[in-house]
DRENDOMI-599240 format. One record per residue (C-alpha): chain; residue in one letter; x, y, z. Coordinates in Angstrom, 1 decimal. Layout:
BEGIN
rec c=A | r=A | xx=X | yy=Y | zz=Z
...
//
This chain:
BEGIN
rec c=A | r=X | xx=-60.7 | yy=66.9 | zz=0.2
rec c=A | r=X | xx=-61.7 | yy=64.5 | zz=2.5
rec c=A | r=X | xx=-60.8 | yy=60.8 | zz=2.4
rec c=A | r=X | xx=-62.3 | yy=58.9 | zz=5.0
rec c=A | r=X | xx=-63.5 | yy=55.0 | zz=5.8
rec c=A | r=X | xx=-66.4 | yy=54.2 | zz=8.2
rec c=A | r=X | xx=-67.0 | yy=50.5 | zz=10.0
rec c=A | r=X | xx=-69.7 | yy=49.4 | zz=12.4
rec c=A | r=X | xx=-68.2 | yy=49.2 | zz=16.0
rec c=A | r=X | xx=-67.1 | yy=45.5 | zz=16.7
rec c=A | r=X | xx=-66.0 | yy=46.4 | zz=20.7
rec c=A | r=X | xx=-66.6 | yy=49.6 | zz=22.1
rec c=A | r=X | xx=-62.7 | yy=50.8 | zz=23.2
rec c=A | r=X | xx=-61.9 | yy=50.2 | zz=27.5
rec c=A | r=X | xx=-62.2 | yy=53.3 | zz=29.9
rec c=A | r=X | xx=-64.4 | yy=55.2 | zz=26.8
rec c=A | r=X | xx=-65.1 | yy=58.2 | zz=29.2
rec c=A | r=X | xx=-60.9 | yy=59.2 | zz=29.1
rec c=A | r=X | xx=-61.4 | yy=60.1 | zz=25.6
rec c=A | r=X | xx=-62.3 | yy=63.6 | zz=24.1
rec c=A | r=X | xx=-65.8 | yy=63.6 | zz=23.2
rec c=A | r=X | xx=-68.7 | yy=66.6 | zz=22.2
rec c=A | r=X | xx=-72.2 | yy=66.1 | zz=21.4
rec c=A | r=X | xx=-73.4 | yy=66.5 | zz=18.0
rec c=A | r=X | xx=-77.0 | yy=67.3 | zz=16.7
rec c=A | r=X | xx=-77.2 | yy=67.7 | zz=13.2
rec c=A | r=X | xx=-80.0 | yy=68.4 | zz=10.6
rec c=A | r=X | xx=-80.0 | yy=68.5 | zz=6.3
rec c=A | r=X | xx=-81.1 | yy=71.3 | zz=3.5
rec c=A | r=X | xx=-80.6 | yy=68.7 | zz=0.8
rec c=A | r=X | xx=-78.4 | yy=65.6 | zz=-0.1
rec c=A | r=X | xx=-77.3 | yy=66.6 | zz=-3.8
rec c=A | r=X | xx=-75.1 | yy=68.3 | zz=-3.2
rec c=A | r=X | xx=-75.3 | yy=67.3 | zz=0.9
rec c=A | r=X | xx=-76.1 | yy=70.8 | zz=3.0
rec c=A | r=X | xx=-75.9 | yy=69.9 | zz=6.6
rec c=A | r=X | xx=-76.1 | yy=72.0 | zz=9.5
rec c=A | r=X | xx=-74.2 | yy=71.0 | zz=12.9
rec c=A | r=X | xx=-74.2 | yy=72.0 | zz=16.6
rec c=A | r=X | xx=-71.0 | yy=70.4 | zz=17.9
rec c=A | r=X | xx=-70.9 | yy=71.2 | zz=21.6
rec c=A | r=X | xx=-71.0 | yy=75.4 | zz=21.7
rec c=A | r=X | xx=-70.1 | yy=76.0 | zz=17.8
rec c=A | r=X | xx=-72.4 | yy=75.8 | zz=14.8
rec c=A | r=X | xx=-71.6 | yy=75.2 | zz=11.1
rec c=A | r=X | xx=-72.8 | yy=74.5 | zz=8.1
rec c=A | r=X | xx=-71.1 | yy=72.6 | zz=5.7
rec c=A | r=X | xx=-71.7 | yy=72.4 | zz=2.2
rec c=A | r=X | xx=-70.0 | yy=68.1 | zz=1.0
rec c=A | r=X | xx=-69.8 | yy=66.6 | zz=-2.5
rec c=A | r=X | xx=-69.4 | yy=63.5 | zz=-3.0
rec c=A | r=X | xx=-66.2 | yy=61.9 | zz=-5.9
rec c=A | r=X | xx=-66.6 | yy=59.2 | zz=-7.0
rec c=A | r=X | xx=-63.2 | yy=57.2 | zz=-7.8
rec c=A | r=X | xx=-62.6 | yy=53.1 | zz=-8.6
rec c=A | r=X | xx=-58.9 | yy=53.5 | zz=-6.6
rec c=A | r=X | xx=-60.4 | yy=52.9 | zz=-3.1
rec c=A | r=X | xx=-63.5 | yy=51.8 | zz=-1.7
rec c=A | r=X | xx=-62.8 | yy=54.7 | zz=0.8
rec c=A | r=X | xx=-64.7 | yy=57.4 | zz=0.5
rec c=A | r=X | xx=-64.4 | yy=61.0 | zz=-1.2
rec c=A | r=X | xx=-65.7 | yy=64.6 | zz=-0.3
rec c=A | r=X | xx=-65.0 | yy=67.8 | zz=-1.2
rec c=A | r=X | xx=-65.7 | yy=69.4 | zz=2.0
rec c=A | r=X | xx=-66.5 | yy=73.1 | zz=3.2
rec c=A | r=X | xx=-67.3 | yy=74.5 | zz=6.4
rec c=A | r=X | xx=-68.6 | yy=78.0 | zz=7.3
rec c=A | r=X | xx=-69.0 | yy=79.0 | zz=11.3
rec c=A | r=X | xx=-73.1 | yy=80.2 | zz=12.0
rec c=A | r=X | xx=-74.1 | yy=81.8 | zz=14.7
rec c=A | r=X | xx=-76.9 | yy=80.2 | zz=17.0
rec c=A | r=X | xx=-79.8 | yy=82.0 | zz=15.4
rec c=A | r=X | xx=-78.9 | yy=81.0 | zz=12.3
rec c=A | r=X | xx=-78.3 | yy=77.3 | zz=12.9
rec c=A | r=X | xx=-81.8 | yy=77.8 | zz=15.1
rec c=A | r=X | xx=-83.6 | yy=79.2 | zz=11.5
rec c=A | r=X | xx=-82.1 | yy=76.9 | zz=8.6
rec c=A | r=X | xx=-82.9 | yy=74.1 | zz=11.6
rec c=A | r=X | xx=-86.5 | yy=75.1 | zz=11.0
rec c=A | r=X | xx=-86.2 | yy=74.5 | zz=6.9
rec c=A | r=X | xx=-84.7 | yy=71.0 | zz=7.6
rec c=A | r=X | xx=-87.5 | yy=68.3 | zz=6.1
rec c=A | r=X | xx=-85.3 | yy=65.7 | zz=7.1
rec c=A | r=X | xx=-84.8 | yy=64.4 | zz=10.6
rec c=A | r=X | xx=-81.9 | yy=65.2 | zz=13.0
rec c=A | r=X | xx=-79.4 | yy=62.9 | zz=13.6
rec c=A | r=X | xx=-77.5 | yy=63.1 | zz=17.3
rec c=A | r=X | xx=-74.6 | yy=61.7 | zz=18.7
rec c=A | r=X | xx=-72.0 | yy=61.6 | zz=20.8
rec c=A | r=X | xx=-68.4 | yy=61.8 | zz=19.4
rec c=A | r=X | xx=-65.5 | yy=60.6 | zz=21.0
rec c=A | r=X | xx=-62.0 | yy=60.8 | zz=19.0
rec c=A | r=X | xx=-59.7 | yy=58.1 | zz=19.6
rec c=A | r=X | xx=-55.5 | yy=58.4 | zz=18.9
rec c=A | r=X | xx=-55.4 | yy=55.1 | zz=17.1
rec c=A | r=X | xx=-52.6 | yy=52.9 | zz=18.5
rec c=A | r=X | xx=-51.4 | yy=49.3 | zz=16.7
rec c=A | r=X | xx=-51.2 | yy=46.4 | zz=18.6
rec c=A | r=X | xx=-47.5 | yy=45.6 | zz=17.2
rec c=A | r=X | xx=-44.6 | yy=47.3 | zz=18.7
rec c=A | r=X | xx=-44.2 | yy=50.0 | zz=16.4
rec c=A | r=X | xx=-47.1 | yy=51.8 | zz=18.4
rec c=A | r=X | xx=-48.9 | yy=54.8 | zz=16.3
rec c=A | r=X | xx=-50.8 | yy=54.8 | zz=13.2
rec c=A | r=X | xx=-48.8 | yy=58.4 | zz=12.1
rec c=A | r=X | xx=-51.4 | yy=60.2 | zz=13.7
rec c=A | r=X | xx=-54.6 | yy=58.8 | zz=12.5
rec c=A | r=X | xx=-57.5 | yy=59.7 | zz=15.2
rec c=A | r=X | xx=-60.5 | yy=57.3 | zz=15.1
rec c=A | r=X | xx=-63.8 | yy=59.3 | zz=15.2
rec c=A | r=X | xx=-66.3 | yy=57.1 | zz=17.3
rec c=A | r=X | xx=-70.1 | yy=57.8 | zz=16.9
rec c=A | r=X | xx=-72.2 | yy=56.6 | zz=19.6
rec c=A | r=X | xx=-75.8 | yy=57.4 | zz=18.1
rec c=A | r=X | xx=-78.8 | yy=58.8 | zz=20.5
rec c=A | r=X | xx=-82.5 | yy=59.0 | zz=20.2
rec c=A | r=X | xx=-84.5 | yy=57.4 | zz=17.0
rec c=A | r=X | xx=-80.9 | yy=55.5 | zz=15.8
rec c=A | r=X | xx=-79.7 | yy=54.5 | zz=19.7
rec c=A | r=X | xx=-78.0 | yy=51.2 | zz=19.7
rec c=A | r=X | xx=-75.9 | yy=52.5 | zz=16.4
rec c=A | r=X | xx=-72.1 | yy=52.9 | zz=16.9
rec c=A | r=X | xx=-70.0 | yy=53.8 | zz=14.2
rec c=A | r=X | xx=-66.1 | yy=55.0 | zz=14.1
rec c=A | r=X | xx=-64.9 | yy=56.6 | zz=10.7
rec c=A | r=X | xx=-61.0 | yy=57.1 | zz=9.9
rec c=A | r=X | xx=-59.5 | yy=60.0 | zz=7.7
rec c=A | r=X | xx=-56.9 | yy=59.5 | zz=6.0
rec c=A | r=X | xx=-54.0 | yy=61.8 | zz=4.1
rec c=A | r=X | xx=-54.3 | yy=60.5 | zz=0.8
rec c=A | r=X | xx=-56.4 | yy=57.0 | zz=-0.9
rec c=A | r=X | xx=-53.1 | yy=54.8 | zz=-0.6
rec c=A | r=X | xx=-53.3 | yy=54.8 | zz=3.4
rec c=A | r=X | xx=-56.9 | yy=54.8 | zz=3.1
rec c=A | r=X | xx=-56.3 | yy=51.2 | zz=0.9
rec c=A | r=X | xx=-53.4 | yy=50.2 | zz=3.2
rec c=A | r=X | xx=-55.5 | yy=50.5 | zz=6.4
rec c=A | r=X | xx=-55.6 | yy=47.7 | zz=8.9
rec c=A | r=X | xx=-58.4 | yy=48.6 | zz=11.7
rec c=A | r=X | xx=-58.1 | yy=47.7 | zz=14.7
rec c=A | r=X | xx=-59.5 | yy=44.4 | zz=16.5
rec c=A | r=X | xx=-62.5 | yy=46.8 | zz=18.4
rec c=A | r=X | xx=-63.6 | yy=47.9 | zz=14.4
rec c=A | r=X | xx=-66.5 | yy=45.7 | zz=13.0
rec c=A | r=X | xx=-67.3 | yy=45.9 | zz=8.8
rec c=A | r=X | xx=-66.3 | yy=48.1 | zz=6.5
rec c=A | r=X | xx=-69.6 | yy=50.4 | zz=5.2
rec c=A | r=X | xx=-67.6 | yy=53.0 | zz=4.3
rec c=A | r=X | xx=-69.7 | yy=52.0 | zz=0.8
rec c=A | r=X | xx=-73.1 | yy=51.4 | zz=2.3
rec c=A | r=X | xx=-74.8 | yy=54.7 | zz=2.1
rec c=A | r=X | xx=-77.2 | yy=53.1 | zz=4.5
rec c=A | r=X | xx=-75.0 | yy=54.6 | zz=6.9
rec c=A | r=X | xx=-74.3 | yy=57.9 | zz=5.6
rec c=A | r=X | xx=-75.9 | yy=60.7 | zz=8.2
rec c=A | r=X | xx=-77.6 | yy=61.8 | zz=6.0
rec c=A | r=X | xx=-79.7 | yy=58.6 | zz=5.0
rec c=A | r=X | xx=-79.8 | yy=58.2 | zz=8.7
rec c=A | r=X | xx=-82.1 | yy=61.7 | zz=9.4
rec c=A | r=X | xx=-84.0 | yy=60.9 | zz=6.5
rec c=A | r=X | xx=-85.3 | yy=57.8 | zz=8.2
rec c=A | r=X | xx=-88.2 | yy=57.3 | zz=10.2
//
């Protein structure tokens, strides 16, 4: 299960380029249940996400599988997408607090820094281990507004956009 909140990007972090970061393409079979296809750097995957719904957290909820592909594959399904791609550039952020009790036990911020049709867009999503640090989460000052229920923001509304 995955248990995640998204925000728009207030500030982008200082020195961005010392962070781990890969560049995503990624493409959709169908939204119901969501069938995406992903070139991240060398590796391909599809993953197959459904979405829970739940009134305990405004975070949200996927069940979540992934399956490796090899290039041709990824190359073929790409051909079946109707949807648009989305791209990206993902940089993954150790999350730090500002007090001085330092770490957020180990919560990485995933930053997306959009490319082509949807430049200009910057989001940064958080997972989380369960829905009550999810609901006890306090971003950071460089995170904007919380969309994590906006599915205008979902990648998958994004490709589907012209």
């Amino acid at each position: 299960m995955e248990i995640e909140r998204k925000y728009l990007v207030r500030q982008l972090p200082d020195d961005l380029e010392q962070y781990e970061h890969i560049e995503i393409e990624q493409a959709y079979l169908c939204t119901s249940p969501t069938l995406r296809i992903r070139r991240m750097g060398d590796a391909y995957i599809l993953t197959v996400k459904q979405n829970l719904r739940t009134e305990l957290s405004s975070a949200i909820h996927n069940r979540e599988e992934e399956f490796a592909l090899t290039e041709h594959s990824y190359q073929h399904l790409l051909q079946k997408c109707d949807m648009g791609r989305v791209s990206k550039t993902r940089y993954r952020i150790s999350l730090r607090r500002q007090q001085a009790d330092g770490a957020y036990e180990g919560l990485v911020a995933e930053l997306d820094i959009f490319h082509g049709r949807h430049a200009g867009l910057m989001l940064v999503e958080v997972e989380f281990p369960n829905t009550q640090a999810a609901n006890a989460f306090v971003p950071p000052s460089w995170f904007g507004d919380d969309v994590s229920a906006d599915y205008h923001y979902r990648n998958s509304y994004l490709a589907s956009i012209q």
